[in-house]
C-alpha positions in Angstrom: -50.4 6.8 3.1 -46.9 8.4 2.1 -49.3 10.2 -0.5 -51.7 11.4 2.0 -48.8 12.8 4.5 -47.8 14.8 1.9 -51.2 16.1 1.7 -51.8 16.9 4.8 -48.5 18.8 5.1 -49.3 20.7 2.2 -53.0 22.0 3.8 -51.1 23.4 7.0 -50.7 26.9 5.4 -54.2 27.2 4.2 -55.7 26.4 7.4 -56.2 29.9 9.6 -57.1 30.9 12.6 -58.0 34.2 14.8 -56.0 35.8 18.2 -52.8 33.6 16.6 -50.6 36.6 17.9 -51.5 36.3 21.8 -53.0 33.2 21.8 -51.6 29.3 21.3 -52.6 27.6 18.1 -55.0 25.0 18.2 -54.0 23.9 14.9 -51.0 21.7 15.3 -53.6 19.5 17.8 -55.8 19.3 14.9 -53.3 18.3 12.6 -52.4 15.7 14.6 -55.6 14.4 15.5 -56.3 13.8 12.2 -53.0 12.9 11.4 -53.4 9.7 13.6 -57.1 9.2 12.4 -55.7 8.4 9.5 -53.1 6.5 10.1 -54.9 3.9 12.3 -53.2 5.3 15.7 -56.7 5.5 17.0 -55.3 5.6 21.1 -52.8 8.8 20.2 -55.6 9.9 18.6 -57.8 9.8 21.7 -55.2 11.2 23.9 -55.8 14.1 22.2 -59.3 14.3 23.3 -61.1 15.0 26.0 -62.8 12.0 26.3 -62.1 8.7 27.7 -58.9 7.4 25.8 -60.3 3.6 25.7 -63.9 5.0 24.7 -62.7 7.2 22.1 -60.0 4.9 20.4 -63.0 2.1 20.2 -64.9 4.5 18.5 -62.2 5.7 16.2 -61.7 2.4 15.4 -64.7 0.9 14.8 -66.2 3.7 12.8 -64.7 2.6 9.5 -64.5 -0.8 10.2 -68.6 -0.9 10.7 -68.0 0.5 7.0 -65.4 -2.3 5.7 -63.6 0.5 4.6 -60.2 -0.2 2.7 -58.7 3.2 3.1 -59.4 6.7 4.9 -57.9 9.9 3.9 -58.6 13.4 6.2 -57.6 16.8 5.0 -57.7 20.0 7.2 -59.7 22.7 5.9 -59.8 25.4 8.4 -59.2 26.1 12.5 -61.2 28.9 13.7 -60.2 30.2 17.4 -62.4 32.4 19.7 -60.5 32.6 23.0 -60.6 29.5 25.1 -62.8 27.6 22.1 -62.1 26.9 18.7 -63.8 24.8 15.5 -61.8 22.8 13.1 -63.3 22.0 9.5 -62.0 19.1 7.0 -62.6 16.9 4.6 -63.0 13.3 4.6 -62.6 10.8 1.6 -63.1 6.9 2.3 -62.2 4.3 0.2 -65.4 1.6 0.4 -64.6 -2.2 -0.6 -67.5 -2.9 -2.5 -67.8 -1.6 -6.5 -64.4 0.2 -5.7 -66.7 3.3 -4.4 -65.5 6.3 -2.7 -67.8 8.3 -0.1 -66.4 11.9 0.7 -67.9 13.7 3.1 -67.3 17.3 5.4 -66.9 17.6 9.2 -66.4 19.5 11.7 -65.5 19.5 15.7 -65.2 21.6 18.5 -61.9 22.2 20.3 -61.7 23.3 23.9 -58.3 24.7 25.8 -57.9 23.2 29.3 -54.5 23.9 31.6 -53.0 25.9 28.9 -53.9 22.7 26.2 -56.1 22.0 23.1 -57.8 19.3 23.2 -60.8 18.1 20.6 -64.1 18.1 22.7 -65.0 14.6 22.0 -68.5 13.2 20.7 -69.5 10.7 18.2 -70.6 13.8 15.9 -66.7 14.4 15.5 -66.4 11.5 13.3 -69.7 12.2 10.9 -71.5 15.2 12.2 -75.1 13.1 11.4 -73.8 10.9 14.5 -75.3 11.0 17.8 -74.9 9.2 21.1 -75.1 5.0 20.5 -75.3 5.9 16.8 -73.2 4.0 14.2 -72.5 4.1 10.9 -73.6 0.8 8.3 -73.5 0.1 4.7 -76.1 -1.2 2.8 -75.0 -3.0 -0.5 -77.5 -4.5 -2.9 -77.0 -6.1 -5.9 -79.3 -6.1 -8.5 -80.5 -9.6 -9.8 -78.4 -11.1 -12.7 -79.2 -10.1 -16.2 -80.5 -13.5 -17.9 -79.5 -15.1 -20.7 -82.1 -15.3 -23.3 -83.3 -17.1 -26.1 -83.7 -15.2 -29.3 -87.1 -14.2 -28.6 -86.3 -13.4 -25.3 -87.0 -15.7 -22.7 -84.1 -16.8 -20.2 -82.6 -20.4 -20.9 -81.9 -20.9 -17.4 -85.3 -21.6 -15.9 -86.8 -20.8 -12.5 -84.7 -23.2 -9.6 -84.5 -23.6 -5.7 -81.6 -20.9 -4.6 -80.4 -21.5 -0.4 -79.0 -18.4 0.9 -77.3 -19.0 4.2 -77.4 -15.6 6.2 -77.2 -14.0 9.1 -79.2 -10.9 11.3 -76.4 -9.2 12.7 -77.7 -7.9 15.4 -78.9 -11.3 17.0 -75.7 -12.7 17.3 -74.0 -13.7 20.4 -70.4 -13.1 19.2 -70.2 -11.7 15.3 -66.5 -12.7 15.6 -66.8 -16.1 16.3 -70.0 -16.7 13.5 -67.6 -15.1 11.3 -65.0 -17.1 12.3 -66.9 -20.4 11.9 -68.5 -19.5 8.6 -65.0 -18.4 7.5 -63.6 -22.1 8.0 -66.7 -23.7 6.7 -66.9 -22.0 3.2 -62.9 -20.8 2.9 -64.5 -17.3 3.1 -62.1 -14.7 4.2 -62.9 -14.5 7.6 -62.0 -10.5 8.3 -63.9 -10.0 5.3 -66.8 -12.1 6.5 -66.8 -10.0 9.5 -66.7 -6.7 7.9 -69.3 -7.6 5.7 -71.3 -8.4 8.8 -70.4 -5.4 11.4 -71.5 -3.1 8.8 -74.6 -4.5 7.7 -77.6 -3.3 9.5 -78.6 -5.1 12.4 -81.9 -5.8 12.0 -82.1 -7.0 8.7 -81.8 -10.4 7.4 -77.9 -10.4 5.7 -77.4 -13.5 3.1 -73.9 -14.4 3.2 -73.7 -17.2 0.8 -76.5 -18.5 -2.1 -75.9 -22.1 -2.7 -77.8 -24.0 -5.5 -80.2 -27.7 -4.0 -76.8 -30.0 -4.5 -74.2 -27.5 -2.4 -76.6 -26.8 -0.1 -77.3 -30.7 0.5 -74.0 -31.4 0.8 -72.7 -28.5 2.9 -75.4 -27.3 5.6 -74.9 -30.2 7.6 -71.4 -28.0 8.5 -73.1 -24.8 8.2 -75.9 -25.3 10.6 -73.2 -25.6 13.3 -72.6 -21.7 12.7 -74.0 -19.7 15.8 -76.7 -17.7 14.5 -76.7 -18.7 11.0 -80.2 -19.8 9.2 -81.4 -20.3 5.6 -83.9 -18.6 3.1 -85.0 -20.0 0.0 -86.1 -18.2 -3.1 -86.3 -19.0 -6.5 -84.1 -17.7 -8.8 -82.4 -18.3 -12.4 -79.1 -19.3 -11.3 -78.2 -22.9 -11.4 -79.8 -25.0 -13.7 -78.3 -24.9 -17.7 -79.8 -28.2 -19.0 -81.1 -27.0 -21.8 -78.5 -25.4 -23.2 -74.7 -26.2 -21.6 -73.3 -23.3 -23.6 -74.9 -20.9 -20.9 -72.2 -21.6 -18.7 -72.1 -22.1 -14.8 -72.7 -19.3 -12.3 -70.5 -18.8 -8.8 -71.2 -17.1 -6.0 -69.5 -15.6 -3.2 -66.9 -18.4 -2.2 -66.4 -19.1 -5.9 -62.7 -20.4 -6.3 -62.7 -18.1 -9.2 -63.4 -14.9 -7.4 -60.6 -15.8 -5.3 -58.5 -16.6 -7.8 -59.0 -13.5 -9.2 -58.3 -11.4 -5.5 -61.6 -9.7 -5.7 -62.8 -9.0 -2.4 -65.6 -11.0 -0.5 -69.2 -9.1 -1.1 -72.3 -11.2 -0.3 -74.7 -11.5 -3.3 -71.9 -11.1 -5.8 -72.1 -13.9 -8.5 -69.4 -14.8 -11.5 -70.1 -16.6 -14.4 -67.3 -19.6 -13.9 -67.6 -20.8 -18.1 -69.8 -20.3 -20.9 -71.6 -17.0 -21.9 -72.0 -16.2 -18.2 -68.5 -16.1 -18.1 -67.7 -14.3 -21.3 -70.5 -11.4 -20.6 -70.1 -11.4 -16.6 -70.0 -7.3 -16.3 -72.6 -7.0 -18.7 -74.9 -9.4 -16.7 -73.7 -8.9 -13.2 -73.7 -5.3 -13.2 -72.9 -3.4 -9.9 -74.5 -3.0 -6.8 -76.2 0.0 -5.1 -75.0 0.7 -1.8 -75.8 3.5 1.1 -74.2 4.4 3.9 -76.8 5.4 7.1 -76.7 5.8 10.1 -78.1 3.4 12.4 -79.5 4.4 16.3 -78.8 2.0 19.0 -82.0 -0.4 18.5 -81.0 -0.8 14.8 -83.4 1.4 12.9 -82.0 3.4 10.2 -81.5 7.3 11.5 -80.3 8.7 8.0 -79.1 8.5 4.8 -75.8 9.9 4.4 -74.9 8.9 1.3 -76.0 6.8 -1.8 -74.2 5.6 -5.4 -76.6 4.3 -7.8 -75.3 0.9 -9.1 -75.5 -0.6 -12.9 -78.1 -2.6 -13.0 -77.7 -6.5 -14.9 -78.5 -6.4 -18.4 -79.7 -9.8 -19.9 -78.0 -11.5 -23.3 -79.8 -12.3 -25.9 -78.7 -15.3 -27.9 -79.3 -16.4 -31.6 -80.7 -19.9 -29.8 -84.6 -21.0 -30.9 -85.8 -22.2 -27.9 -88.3 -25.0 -29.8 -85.3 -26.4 -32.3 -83.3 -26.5 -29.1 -85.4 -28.5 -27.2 -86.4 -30.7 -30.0 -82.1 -31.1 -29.8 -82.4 -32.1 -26.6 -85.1 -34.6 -26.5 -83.6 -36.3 -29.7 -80.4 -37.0 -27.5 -82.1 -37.8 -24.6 -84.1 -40.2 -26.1 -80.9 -42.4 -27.4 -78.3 -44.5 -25.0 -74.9 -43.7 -26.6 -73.2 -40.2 -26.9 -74.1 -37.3 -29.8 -74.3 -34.0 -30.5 -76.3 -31.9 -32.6 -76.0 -27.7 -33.7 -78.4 -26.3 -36.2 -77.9 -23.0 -37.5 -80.0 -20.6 -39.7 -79.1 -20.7 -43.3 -79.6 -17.3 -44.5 -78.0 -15.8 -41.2 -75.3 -18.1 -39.9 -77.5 -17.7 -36.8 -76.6 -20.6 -34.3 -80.3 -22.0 -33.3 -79.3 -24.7 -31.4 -76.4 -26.5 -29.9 -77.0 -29.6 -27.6 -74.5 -32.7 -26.8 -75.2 -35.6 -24.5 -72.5 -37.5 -23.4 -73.4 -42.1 -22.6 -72.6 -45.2 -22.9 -68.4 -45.8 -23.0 -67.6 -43.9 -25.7 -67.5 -40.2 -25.7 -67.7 -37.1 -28.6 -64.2 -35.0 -28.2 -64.6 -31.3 -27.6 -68.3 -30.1 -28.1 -70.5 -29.3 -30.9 -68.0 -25.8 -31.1 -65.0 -27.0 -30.5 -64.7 -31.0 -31.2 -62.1 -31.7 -34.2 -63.5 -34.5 -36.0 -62.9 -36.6 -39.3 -66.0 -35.9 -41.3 -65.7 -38.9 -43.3 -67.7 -39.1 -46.5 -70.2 -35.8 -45.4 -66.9 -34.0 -46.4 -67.9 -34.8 -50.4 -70.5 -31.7 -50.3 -67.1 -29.7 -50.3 -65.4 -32.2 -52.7 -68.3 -32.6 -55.2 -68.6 -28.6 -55.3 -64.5 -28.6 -55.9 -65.5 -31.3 -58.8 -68.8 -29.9 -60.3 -66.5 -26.1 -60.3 -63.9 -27.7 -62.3 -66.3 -27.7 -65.4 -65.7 -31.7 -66.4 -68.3 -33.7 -64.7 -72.4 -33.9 -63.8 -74.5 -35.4 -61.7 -75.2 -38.0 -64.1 -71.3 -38.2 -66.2 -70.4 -42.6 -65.6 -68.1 -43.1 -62.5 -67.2 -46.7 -61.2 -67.5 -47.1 -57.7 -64.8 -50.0 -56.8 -64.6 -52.4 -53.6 -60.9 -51.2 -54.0 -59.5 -48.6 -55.2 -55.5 -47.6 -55.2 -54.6 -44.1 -55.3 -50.9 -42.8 -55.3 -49.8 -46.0 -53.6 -52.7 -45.7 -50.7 -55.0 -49.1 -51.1 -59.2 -47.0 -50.4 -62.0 -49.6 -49.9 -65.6 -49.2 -50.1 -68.4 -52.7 -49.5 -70.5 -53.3 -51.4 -69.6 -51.7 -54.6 -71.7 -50.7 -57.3 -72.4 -51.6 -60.7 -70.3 -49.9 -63.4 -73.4 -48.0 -64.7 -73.1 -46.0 -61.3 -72.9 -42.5 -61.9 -71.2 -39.6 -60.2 -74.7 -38.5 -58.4 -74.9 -42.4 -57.7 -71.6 -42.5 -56.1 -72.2 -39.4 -54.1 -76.1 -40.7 -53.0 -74.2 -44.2 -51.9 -71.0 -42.4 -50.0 -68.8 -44.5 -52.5 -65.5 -43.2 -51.1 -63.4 -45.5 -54.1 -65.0 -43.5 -56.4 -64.4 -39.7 -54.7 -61.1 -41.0 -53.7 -60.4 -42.1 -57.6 -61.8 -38.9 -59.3 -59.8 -36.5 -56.7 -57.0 -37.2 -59.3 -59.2 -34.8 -61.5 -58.3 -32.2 -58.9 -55.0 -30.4 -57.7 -54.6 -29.2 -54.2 -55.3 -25.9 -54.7 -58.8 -26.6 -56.3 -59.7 -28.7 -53.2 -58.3 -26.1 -50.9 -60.0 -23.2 -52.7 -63.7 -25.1 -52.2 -63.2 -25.9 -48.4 -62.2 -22.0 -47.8 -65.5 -20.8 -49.8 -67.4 -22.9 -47.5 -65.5 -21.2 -44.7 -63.5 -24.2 -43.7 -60.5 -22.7 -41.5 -62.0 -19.4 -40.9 -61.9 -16.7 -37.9 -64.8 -16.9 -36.5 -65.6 -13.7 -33.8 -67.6 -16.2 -31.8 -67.9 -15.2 -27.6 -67.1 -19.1 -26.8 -64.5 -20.8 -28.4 -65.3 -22.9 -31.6 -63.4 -24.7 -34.5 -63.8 -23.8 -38.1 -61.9 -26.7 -39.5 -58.7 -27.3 -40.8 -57.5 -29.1 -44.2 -53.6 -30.4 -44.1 -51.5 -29.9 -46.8 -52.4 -32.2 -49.7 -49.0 -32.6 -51.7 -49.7 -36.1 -53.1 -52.3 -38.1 -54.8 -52.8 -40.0 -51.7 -53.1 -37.4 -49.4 -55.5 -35.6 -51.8 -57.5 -39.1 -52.5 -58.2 -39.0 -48.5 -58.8 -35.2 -48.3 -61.5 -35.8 -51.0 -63.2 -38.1 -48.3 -62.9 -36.2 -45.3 -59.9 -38.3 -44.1 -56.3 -37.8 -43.8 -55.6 -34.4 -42.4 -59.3 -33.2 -42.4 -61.0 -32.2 -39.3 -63.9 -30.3 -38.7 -66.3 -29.4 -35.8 -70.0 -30.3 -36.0 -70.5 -26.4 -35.9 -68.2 -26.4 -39.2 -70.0 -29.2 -41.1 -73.6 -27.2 -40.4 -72.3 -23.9 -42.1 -71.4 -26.1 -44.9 -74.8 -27.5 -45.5 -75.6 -24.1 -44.8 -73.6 -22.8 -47.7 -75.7 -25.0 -49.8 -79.0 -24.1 -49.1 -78.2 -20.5 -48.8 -75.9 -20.0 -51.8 -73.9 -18.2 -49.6 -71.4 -18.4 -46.9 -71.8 -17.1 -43.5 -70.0 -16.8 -40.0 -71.8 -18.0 -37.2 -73.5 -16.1 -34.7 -74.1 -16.7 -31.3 -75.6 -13.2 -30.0 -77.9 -11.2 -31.5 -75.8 -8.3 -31.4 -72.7 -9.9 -33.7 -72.2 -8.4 -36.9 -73.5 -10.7 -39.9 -70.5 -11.7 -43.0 -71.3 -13.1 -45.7 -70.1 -14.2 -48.9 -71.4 -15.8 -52.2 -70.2 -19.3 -53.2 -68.3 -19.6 -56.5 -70.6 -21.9 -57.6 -72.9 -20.5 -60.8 -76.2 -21.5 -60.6 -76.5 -24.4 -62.2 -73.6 -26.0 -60.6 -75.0 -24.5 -57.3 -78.2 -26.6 -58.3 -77.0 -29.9 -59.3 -75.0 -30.0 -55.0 -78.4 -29.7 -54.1 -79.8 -32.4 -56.3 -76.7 -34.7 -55.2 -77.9 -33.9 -51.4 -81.0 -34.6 -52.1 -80.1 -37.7 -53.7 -78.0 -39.1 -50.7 -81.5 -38.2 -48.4 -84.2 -40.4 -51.0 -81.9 -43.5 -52.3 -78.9 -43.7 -50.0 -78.3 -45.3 -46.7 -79.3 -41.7 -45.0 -83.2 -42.6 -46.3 -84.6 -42.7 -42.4 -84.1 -39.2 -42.8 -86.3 -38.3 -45.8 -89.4 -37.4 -43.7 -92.5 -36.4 -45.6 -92.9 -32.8 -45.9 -90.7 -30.1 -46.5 -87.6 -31.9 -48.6 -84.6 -32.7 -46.0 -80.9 -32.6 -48.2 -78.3 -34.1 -46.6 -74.8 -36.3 -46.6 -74.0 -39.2 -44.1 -71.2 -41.4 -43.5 -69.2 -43.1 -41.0 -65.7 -42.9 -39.7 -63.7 -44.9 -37.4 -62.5 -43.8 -34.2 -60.7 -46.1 -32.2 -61.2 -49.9 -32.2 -64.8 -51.3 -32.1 -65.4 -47.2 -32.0 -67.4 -45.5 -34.8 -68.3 -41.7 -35.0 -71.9 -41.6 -37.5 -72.5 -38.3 -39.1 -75.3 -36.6 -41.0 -75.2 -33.0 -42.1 -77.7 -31.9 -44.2 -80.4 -28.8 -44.2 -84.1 -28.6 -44.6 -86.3 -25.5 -45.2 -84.2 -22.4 -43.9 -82.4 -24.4 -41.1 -78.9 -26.4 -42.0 -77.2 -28.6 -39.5 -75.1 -31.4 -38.3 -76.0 -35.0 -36.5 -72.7 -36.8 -34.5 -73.1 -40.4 -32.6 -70.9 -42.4 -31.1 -71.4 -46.4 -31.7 -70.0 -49.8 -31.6 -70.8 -50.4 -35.3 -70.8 -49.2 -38.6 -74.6 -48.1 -39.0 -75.6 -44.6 -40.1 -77.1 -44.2 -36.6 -76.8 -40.3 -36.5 -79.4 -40.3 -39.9 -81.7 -41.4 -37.7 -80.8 -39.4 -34.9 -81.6 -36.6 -37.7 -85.2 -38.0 -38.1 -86.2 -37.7 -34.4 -84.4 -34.4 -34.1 -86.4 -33.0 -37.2 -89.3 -34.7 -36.5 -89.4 -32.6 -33.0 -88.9 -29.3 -34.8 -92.2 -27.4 -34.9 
């Protein structure tokens, strides 16, 4: 305001008038008229009319709070005197709460001199020169619907639900205070907001105030219907319902706790993406809305349009996600009792194609398939064996006894049953004999070990929109801690995201950071592996699928490669794992159980067995 003073001050010599020599000025009355205006002294403001003080301050008044205006500023542009009249020009500039718009606009009024005094010659056409007599001024605000996000081929992943939106016609009400009021207390609504929202909206047509998905609305219209004048439409709408992919994120809407949080301003049809990708895209996909200001006659029809700013429409995401892997994901989890999780990701792209979890039973998964930091257990040997077939020393086939017990720098490693002292390395690995990994890691130094889990990305920076875990792999400064490293134990943890870009790695050749957009950039790498040692990981994978205790999984068909193992989690609490890759697609298989059986390598059947 201190800002707009100055202003006006400033404007006083620019102003001009005629007969200022033998005549009084009628400038300093327009000055102050507008002065007031401004400053919300609507009744001085009046006095210095000639119309009825009460009558004109309500007008004054009114004018801008029809428009929920946050801010007015006036600046005189010119006084023009002719005798006993005279016409005053300026410049208006309101500050509108919606989008942060401004609407500037020119007017003009006629002055008259009475008993030796100016005074403006009031009519509603002194506030906006399109108003006449029982005219108003109104906003219209519309939001356009928000952008969707899609599958990779384009279709949304939020399908079609029941949307409730609670509204008002404004010009039915008894008393628009106390709806406002009432709604206000029901929703926690600002209620001056509420108001404004509804005094400027036109009166004849219908206003929603609030949308509220089937369970809110269930829950809350039993307090809402005893709102004076409020009733309910229902449209359908892609909004509410993420069950086929959680990673969507929730949607808010108007008296979402996180617009308030933030101190945006109440504006019926906004919505805010509350987690997820809605929430990490929510300008992209909410966009802005248009809005008008009209004029609007005394039986509610719309007079004119005064004024107009286009909005930015909602632009839908699309995501890397295969809508038929996904939902073969999520009918393999909601086909078991217990909790698991499952991603699978393209293997020449990094391309995320499907991410589902499902949390039953009494045990849960931490995290989700992004961000949970898990032991891998045994499926951590694909890293291991690579670190082992790299160092130049052993095959598939070089003699490797797999132990019942094994001791390793001090730390006692078991493994039941054992195998026969013919087994083999590739044995060993098909079997999940962690004696026998946790024995030959003595062949390896840290660094080696180290060196493999960063070329399979392990402990990367992924530039992923949600948050997500690449893995991590402690320090390994004795044998012991190497010995459990080797296995996926000790200070290992990865993320079942993590363990599919390993088996990704194999299949591929080559590394690659996930993607969960369409739009992120693609990095990738080549393993260090040559070819043939490249080759024989693949026939140890392929091994574990046909003749170890992951064989549920060797569907006919295209070949499935894979690793599985087990790892305790808590007491009477095992986490099952099988990562693995078949045709193009790599991924990873986590369930929680009360026993030691390779469940998730079944899970893995179903799940591929779904895939089209």
């Amino acid at each position: 305001m201190a800002g707009a003073l100055v202003l006006l001050g400033g404007l006083v010599g620019i102003g001009f008038s005629t007969d200022f020599g033998t005549e009084s000025s009628a400038e300093p009355v327009v000055q102050a008229f507008l002065l007031d205006w401004q400053q919300g002294h609507y009744t001085d403001a009046a006095k210095l009319t000639n119309g009825q003080t009460m009558a004109v301050s309500a007008q004054l008044s009114q004018a801008y709070h029809n428009l929920n205006a946050t801010a007015l500023f006036l600046s005189l542009t010119s006084v023009r005197q002719h005798g006993s009249t005279a016409e005053a020009t300026f410049s208006a500039t309101v500050d509108l709460s919606g989008g942060g718009h401004q609407w500037q606009y020119d007017g003009k009024f006629a002055l008259v001199r009475a008993g030796g005094s100016w005074r403006v010659d009031w009519a509603p056409s002194v506030i906006q020169p399109r108003l006449g007599p029982g005219d108003r001024l109104a906003v219209v605000t519309k939001f356009s619907p928000r952008g969707q996000v899609t599958d990779a081929a384009g279709q949304p992943l939020v399908p079609l639900s029941g949307t409730y939106y609670a509204g008002v016609y404004p010009g039915r009400l008894k008393d628009a205070r106390t709806t406002a009021a009432s709604f206000g207390k029901v929703t926690g609504l600002n209620t001056a907001q509420v108001l404004g929202q509804i005094s400027s909206a036109p009166p004849q047509q219908f206003l929603p105030l609030l949308a509220l998905d089937p369970a809110d609305f269930s829950t809350q219209w039993s307090a809402l219907s005893r709102v004076s004048g409020l009733t309910v439409q229902v449209a359908q709408t892609r909004l509410f319902n993420y069950d086929m992919f959680n990673q969507v994120g929730q949607v808010g809407t108007e008296a979402s706790p996180l617009l308030h949080e933030e101190g945006a301003a109440y504006e019926p049809g906004a919505t805010v993406g509350q987690s997820g990708l809605e929430q990490a895209y929510q300008n992209m996909l909410a966009g802005t809305p248009d809005m008008a200001i009209v004029v609007v006659n005394a039986q509610g029809r719309t007079e004119a349009t005064l004024w107009t700013s286009r909005g930015v429409p909602g632009k839908s995401l699309q995501t890397t996600i295969e809508a038929p892997v996904q939902s073969a994901a999520s009918a393999a989890l909601n086909a078991i009792p217990s909790s698991g999780e499952i991603v699978a990701v393209d293997s020449a792209t990094g391309h995320i194609v499907a991410v589902a979890g499902h949390q039953a039973g009494d045990l849960t998964l931490p995290g989700n398939p992004l961000t949970g930091r898990v032991a891998p257990g045994i499926p951590f040997t694909i890293v291991s064996a690579a670190a082992l077939l790299s160092d130049g020393g052993l095959e598939p086939t070089s003699p490797l006894p797999c132990q019942n017990v094994a001791n390793v720098g001090g730390q006692t490693f078991t493994y039941s049953p054992g195998q026969p002292s013919s087994s083999t390395f590739g044995s060993d690995f098909a079997s999940g004999c962690g004696t026998a990994f946790a024995t030959v890691s003595l062949r390896l130094s840290s660094s080696d070990l180290a060196a493999a889990a960063k070329d399979f990305g392990v402990g990367a920076s992924w530039d992923l929109p949600l948050p997500a875990f690449s893995g991590s792999l402690s320090a390994t400064s004795t044998d012991a801690s190497l010995a459990a490293a080797a296995i996926g134990s000790g200070g290992v943890r990865m993320s079942p995201l993590g363990m599919a870009l390993v088996a990704a790695a194999v299949d591929a050749g080559s590394g690659h950071t996930p993607a969960l957009v369409q739009s992120a950039p693609n990095t990738a790498w080549q393993l260090s592996l040559s070819p043939g040692q490249l080759t024989a990981l693949r026939g140890l994978m392929r091994g574990a699928v046909t003749s170890g205790p992951a064989r549920v999984a060797n569907l006919p068909g295209t070949p499935v490669f894979g690793q599985a193992g087990v790892v305790q989690a808590g007491t009477n609490a095992w986490l099952s794992w099988f990562v693995g890759y078949r045709g193009t697609m790599a991924f990873a298989v986590l369930e929680a159980g009360h026993t030691q059986a390779q469940a998730a390598a079944s899970l893995a059947a179903s799940f591929l067995s779904h895939v089209k």
